[in-house]
C-alpha positions in Angstrom: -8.1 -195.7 137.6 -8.0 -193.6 140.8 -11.4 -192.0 141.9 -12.3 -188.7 141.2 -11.7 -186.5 144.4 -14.5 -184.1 145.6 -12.8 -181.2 146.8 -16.1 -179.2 147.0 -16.6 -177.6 150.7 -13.3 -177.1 151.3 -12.4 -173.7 153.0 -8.5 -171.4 153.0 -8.0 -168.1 154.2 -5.6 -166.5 151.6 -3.0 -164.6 151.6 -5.1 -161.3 152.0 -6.9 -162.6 155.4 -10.4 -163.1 153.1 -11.6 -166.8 153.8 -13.4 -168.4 150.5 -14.5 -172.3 149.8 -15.3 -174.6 147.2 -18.7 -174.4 145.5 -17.8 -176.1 142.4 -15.2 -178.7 141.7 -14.8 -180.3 138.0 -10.8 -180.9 138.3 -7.7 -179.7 139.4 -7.6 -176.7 136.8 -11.4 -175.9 137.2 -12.7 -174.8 140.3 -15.2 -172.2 141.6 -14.8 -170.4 144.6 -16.6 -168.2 146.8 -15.8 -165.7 149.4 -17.3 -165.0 152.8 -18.7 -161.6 150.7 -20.7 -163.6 148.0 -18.0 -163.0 145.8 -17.5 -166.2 143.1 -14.2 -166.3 141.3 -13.3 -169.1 138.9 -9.8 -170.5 139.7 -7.5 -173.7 140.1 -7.1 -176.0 143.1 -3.4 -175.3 143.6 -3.9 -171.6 143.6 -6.7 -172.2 145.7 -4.6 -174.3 148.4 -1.7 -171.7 148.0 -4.2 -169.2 149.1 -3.2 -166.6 146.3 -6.9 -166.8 144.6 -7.2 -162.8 145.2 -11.3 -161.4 145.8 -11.4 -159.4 143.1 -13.8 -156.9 145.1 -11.2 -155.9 147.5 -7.9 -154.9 147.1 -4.5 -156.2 146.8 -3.0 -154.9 150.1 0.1 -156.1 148.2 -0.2 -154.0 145.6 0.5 -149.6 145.0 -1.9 -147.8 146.4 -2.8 -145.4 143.8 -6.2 -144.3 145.5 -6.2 -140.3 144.8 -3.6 -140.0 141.5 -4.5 -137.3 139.2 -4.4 -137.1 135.1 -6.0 -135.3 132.4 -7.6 -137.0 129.5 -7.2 -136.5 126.3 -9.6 -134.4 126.1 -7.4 -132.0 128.4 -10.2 -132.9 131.5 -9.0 -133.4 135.3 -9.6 -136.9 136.5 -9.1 -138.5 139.8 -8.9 -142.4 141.1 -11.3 -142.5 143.7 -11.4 -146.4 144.2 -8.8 -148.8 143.4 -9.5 -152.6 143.6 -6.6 -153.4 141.1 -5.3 -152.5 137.9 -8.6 -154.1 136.0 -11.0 -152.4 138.7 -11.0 -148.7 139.1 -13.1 -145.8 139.8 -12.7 -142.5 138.3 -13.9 -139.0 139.2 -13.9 -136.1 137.0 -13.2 -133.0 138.3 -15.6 -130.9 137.2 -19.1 -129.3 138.2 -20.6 -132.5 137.0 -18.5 -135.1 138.3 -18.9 -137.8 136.6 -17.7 -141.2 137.6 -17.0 -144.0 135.6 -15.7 -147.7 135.9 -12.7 -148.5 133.7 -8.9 -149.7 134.3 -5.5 -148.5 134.9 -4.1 -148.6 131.6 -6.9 -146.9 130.1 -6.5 -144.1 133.0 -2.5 -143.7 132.4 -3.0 -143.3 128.8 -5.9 -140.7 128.8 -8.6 -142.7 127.1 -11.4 -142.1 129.7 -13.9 -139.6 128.2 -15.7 -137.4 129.7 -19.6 -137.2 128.6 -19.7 -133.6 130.3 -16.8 -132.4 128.1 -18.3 -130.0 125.3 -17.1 -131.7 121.8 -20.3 -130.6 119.5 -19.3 -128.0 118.2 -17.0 -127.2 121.2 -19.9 -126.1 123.2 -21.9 -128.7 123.4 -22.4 -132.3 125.2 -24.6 -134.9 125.8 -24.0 -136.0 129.1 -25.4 -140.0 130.3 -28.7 -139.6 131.3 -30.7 -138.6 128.1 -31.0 -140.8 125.4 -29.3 -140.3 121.6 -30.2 -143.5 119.5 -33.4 -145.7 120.0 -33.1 -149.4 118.2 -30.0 -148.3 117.0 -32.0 -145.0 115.1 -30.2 -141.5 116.3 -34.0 -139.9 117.8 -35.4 -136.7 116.5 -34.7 -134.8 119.8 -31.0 -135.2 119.6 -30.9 -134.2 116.1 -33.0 -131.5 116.3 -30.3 -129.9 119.5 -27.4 -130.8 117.5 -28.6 -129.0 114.5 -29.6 -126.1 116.8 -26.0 -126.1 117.9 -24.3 -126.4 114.3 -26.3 -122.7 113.2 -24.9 -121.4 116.3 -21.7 -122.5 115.9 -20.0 -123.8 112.5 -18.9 -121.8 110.0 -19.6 -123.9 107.3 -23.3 -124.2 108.0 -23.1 -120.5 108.4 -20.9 -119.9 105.5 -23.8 -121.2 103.9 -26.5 -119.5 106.2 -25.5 -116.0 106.9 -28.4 -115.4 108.9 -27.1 -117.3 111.7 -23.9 -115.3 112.6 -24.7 -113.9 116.1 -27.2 -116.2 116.9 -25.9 -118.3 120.2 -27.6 -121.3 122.3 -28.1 -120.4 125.9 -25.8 -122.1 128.6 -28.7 -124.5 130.0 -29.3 -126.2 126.6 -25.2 -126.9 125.7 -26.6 -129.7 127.8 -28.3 -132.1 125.8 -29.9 -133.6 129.1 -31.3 -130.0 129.6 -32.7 -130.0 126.2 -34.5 -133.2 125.8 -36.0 -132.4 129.6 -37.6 -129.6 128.0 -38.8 -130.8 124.7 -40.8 -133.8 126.2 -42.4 -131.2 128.5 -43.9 -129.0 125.7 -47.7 -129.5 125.3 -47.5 -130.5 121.6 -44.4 -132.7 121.6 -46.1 -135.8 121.0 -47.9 -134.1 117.3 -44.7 -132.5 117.3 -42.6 -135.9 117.3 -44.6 -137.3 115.1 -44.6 -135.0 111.9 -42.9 -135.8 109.2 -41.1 -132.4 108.9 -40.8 -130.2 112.1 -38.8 -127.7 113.7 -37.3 -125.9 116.9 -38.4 -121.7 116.1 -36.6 -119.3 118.1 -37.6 -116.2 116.8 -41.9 -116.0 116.7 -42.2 -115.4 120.3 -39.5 -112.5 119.9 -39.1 -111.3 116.5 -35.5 -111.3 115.5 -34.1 -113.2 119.0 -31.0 -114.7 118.5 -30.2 -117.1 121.5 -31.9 -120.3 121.1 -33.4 -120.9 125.0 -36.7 -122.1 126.6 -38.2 -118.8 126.8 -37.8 -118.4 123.2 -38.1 -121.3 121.4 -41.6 -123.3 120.4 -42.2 -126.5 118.2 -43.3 -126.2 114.8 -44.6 -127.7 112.2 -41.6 -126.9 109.0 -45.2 -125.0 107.6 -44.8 -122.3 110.3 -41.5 -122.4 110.5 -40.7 -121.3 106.9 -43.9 -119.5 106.7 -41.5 -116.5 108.4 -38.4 -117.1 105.9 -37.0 -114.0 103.6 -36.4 -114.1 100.4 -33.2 -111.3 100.4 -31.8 -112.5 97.3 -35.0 -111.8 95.4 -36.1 -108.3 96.3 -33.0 -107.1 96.1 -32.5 -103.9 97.5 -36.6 -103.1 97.6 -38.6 -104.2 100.7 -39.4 -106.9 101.6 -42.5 -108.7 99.3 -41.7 -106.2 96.8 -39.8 -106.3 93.4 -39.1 -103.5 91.1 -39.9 -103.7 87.5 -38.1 -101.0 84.8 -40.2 -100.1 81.7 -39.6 -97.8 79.5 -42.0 -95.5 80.7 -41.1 -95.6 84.0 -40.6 -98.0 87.2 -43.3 -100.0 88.8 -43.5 -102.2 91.9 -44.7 -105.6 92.1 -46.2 -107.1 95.6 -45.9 -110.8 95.7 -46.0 -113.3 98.6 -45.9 -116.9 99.1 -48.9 -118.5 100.2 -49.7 -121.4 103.2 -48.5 -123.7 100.7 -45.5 -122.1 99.4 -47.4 -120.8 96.5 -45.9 -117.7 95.0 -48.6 -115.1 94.6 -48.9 -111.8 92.9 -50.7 -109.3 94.7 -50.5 -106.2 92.6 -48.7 -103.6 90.6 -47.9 -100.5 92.4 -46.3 -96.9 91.9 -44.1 -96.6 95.0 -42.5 -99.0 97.1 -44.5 -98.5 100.4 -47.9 -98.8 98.5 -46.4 -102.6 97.3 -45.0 -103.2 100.5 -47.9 -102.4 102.0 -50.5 -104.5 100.6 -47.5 -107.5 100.8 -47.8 -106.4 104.4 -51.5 -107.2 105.1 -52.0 -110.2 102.8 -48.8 -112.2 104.7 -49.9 -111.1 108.4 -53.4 -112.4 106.7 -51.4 -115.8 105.9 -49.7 -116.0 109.0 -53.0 -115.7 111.3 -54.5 -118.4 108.8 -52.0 -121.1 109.1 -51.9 -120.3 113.3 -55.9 -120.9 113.1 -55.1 -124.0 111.1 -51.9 -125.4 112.9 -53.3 -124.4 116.2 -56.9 -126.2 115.9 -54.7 -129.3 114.8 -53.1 -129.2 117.9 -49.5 -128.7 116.3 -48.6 -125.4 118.0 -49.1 -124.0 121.5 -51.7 -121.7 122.4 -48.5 -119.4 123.3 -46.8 -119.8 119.8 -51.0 -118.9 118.1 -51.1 -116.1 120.3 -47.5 -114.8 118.8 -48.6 -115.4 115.5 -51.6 -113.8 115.8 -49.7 -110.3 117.2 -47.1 -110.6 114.2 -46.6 -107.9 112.4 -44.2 -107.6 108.9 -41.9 -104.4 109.1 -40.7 -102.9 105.9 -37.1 -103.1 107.4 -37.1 -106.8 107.6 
């Protein structure tokens, strides 16, 4: 039986002018090369000798240059091929204010599949960009949800099919974002209580009563307590004020102040003979409530001294 040959040392210049050598040598059909760059490429001896063992970190002079060819994705976004090694090894640009760049090959470039992470899919407003992140252990995070559920009130019609009280309402451009969003929640003072809670939420409207663009001037962390703590009944008042329900007898019509409680408990205040007397006593008793639970929430370090503030200075109008 012949010896085994020991090919490993040998040196070629190939075809492309890059000069390479044998670090590893098992037989004829399993070698391991390296270039003059630090570049190691599996191969086989006869390729090796025939010098067509190609780095695969340069390009093939032999091949078309397509450095600079345009196409839009499917998602209808401008791309760009800003480095071509070979069809397997390309760099794309997107052509946008973000620019984005992205590894990937030819094939997937000519038929569109590249996505663009700064292309606004939630919603169609929306995106989440690469630098903030969406799932931990596999687990989609509280922060993400909480600004894709911002962006569905905004912005579906089914969820506001369901919740009128969201038609208008818009997300400013800095949080369509997501990167922008989850900058700024891990910057507010309570996040960590706030990340923590069982049931939370993202408030828009008790810094500025009746806002309607979610944005970091407007928007505080919650506990659900507070944030529901400002919710309307419509649908049982009817057409009275709010905190007030009319009551027919036969000897005449009375008006019945009721209001729910820190914990959601449905009190009667009083019978009344007009509406504004009702209203009015609903009126002090829930701003009563409201300073209460900011004392509460506030000493427990759930809301900012800025959101206690706002709930101190709230005041219930008799056209909410």
């Amino acid at each position: 039986m012949p010896q085994k040959i020991d090919r490993t040392g040998e040196r070629v210049q190939n075809r492309y002018g890059d000069w390479c050598t044998i670090i590893e040598y098992k037989r004829r059909d399993s070698i391991v090369v390296q270039f003059d760059d630090g570049t190691i490429k599996k191969s086989n001896y006869r390729s090796f000798k025939q010098g067509i063992v190609q780095n695969p970190n340069k390009p093939n002079p032999l091949l078309k240059n397509r450095m600079g060819e345009k196409r839009l994705n499917n998602q209808g976004c401008e791309m760009i091929i800003i480095d071509y090694v070979n069809k397997k090894n390309i760099k794309v640009q997107f052509l946008d204010d973000y620019g984005y760049i992205v590894n990937s090959t030819y094939a997937e470039f000519s038929r569109g599949g590249i996505k663009n992470p700064y292309h606004p899919t939630i919603f169609g407003k929306g995106f989440s960009g690469t630098k903030a992140p969406i799932r931990q252990n596999g687990i989609v995070i509280k922060e993400y949800i909480t600004w894709r559920g911002m962006l569905e009130r905004c912005y579906s019609p089914k969820m506001q099919e369901k919740c009128p009280s969201y038609i208008g309402c818009e997300v400013c451009e800095e949080w369509l974002n997501y990167e922008n969003f989850y900058t700024w929640i891990h910057m507010q003072p309570n996040f960590n209580q706030w990340i923590n809670l069982s049931k939370s939420a993202l408030d828009k409207d008790i810094l500025i009563k009746n806002n309607r663009i979610y944005s970091p001037n407007t928007c505080v962390l919650v506990p659900h307590e507070v944030n529901t703590i400002f919710c309307i009944r419509d649908r049982d008042r009817g057409s009275c004020a709010v905190g007030v329900w009319k009551k027919i007898y036969k000897s005449g019509v009375q008006y019945i102040a009721q209001v729910n409680d820190e914990n959601h408990k449905r009190t009667r205040i009083g019978i009344y003979n007009t509406e504004e007397e009702a209203f009015e006593a609903y009126k002090t008793e829930k701003e009563n409530i409201i300073k209460r639970l900011a004392k509460t929430e506030y000493e427990n370090g759930n809301i900012t001294e800025q959101c206690y503030n706002a709930m101190l200075k709230y005041q219930i109008e008799i056209t909410d």
